[in-house]
N, C-alpha and C positions, 0 to 999 in steps of 0.2 A: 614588237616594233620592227619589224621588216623581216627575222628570225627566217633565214631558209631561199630569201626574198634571192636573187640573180638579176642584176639589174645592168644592162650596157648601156653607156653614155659616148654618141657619137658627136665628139665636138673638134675641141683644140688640144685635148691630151688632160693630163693631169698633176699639179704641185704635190708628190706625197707629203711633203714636208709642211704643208702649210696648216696655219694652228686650226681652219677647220674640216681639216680630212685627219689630219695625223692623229691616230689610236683612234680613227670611229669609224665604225662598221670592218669589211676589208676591203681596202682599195688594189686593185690590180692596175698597173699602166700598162695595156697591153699596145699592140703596133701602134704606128704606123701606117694609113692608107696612101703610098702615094703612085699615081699612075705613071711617072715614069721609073719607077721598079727600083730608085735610088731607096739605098738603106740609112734611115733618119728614126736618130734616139725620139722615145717616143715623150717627150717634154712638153709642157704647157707654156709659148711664147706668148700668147696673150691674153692667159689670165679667165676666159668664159669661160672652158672645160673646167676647171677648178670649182670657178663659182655656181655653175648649175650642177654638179655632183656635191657638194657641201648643201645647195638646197634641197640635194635627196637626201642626202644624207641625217640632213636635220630632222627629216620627218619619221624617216626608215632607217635609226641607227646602228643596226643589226644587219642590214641588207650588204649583200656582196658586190660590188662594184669595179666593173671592166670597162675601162678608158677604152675608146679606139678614134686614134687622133685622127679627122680627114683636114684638118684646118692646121696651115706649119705659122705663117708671120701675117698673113694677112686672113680674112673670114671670107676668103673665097677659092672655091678647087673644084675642078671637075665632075661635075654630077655623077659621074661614071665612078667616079669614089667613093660619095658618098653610098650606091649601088652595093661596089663591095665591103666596105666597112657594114652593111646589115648583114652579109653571107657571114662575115668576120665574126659578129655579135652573136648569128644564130649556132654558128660550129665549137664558140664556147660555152654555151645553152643558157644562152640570156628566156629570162622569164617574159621581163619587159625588156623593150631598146627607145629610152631616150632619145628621139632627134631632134633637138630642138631649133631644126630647121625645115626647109624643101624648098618645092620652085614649084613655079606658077606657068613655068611652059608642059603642056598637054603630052610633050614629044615622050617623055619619060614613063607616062601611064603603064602601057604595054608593062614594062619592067619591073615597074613598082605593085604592079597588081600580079604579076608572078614572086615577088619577093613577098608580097603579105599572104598569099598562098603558102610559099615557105612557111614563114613563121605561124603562119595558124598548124601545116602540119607537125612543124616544133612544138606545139603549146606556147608558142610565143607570142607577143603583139606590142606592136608600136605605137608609142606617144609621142605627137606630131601635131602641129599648129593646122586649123582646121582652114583658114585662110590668111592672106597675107596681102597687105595695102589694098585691099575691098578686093581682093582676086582670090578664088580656091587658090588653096596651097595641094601639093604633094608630096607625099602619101596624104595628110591626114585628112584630108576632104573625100578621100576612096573609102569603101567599107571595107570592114576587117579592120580597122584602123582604130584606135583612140584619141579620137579628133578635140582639139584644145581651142576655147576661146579665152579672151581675157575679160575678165571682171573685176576692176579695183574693190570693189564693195564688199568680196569675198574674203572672210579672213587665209592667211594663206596658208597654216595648218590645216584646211578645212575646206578645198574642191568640192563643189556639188557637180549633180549630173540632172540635164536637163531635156526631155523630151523635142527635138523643134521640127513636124515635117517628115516625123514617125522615124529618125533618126537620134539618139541618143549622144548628144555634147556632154563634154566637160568644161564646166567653168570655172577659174583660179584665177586669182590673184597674179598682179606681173612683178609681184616684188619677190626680191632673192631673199638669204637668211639678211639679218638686220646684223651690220657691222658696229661693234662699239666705236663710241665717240665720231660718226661719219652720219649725218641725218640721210633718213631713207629717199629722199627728191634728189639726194646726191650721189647715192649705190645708182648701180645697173638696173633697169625695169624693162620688161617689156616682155612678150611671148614668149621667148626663151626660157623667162624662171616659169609662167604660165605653168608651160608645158611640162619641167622641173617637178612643181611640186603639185602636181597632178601625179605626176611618175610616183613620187615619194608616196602620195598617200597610197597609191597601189600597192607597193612595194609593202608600204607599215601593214595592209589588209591582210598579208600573207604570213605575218605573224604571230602569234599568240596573242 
């Protein structure tokens, strides 16, 4: 069940305290990404970082887990951040890296196609939403990548992987783990957990 697994999640940080991180798997909160070099605890203010690592963790309870917050109060920062939070994720020798985000401007390519260069020579590789509002997304629409669609129909234990165009998709579920007494049309959904619990089931592959 993830046994061995190294998984970094680049979001908003992490709650360790909350009842579904605390005693499952190990969670690390590691930095901080922020570009102007201010020193900021690395805490979870809005709550995503939390909820997409509890859905890996749901699947990959064993798996080792390393926060690296590029998001402080609001869900947006510097692309050049998120850039270095994957060098961050590969120098603590993430297996997989989480981003359950990217962008849709071309300008970044360049960079992001030296950074999955990196990670393949790590043994590492990103999972990352394959497009976003009918637009490629990046990284995960690049190859070397683990590119994410959504598919409600999918149970979310249970990503399949789909041939389209002689490139290999992932398709998951966009629901996160199911919160008691909160129906699921009223949790969080969307690419994000997608990507989430694709990661996870990676993550559970690795072990035993």
């Amino acid at each position: 069940m993830g046994d061995g697994a190294r998984v970094a999640v680049i979001d908003s940080g992490v709650n360790l305290d909350h009842p579904h991180i605390r005693g499952v798997g190990d969670v690390i909160a590691g930095p901080t990404v922020n570009g102007d070099g201010a020193a900021l605890e690395s805490v979870d203010q809005l709550g995503h970082g939390t909820a997409v690592t509890a859905a890996i963790l749901d699947l990959a309870p064993r798996a080792t887990v390393y926060s690296v917050r590029c998001f402080v109060d609001t869900f947006d920062c510097p692309f050049e951040d998120v850039l270095h939070a994957i060098d961050v994720a590969l120098e603590w020798g993430a297996d997989w890296i989480n981003l359950s985000l990217g962008t849709t401007s071309p300008e970044y390519i360049p960079q992001l196609v030296a950074s999955i260069e990196r990670a393949r020579d790590a043994g590492a590789c990103l999972v990352a939403p394959a497009s976003a509002g009918g637009l490629p997304s990046y990284p995960g629409s690049l190859e070397g990548t683990v590119p994410v669609i959504v598919d409600p129909n999918i149970p979310r234990e249970a990503p399949v992987e789909r041939e389209i165009h002689g490139r290999r998709y992932w398709f998951a579920s966009p629901h996160p783990r199911a919160i008691e007494d909160v129906p699921r049309e009223a949790n969080w959904s969307g690419i994000s957990f997608a990507t989430a619990n694709v990661t996870g089931a990676l993550a559970r592959s690795l072990g035993p």
